[in-house]
PLY file of the C-alpha trace (Angstrom):
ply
format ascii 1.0
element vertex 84
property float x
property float y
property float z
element edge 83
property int vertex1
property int vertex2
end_header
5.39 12.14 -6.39
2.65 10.77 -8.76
5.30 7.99 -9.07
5.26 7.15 -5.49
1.62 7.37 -5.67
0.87 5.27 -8.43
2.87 2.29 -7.00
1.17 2.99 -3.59
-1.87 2.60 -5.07
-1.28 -0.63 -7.09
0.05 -2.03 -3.64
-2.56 -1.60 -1.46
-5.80 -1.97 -4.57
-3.97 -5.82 -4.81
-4.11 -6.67 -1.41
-8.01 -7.92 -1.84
-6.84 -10.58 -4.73
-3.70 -10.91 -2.65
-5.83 -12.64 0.22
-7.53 -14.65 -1.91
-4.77 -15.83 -3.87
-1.67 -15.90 -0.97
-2.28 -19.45 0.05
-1.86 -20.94 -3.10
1.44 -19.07 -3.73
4.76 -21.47 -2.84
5.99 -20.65 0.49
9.03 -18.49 -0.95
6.47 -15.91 -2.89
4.69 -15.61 0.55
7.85 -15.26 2.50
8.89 -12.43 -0.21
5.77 -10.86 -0.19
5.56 -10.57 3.46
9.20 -9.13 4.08
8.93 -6.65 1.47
5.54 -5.19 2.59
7.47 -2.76 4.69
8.31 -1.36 1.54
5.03 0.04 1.04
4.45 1.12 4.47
7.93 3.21 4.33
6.15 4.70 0.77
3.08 5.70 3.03
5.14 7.79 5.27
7.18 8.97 2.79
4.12 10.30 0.73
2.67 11.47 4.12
5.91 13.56 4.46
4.97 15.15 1.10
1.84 16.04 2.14
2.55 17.92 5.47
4.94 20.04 3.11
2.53 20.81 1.09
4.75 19.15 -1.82
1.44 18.03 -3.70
-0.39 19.67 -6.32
-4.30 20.08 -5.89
-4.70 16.57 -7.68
-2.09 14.91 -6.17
-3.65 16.20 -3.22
-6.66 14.65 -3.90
-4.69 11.33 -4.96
-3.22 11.08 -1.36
-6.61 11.48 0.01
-7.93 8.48 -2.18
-5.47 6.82 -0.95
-5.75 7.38 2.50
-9.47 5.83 1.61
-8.03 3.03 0.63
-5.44 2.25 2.78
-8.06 2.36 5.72
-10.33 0.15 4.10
-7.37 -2.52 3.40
-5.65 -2.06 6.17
-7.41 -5.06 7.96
-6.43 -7.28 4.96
-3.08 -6.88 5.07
-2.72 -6.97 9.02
-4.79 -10.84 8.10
-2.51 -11.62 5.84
0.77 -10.42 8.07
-0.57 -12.64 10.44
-1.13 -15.61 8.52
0 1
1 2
2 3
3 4
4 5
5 6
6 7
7 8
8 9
9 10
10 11
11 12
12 13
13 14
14 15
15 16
16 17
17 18
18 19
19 20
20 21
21 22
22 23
23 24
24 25
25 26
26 27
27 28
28 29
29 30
30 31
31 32
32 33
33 34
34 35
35 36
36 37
37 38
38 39
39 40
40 41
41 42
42 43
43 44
44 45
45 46
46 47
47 48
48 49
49 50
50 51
51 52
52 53
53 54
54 55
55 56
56 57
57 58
58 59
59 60
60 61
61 62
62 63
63 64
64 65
65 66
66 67
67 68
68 69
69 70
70 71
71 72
72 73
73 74
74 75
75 76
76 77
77 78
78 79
79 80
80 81
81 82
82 83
């Protein structure tokens, strides 16, 4: 689990710097970028799983819920960036 939430968390702290950046990537690293983002949606359900079986430990706990901070305040860049 603190695997699944570390990656989670490097995912969606990038997407900022990926906004910035994603238009001066070639069009393959955008394409491949934008078809494996699914990816880390199906780790944010998968970690949500966790948590409604109370799989977590108190800090991992406290991880998710980071997380969940951060995923709402990204969440509009990515859904830009999807759109794109």
């Amino acid at each position: 689990m603190d695997h699944l939430l570390k990656w989670a968390f490097a995912a969606w702290e990038s997407l900022p710097t990926v906004e910035q950046e994603i238009d001066t990537w070639d069009l393959l690293d955008q394409l491949v970028f934008t078809e494996e983002w699914p990816i880390q949606e199906d780790r944010l359900l998968r970690l949500a799983q966790l948590a409604q079986s109370n799989d977590f430990t108190e800090s991992q706990r406290i991880r998710y819920q980071e997380l969940l901070s951060l995923v709402e305040r990204n969440r509009p860049v990515i859904e830009r960036i999807m759109r794109s």
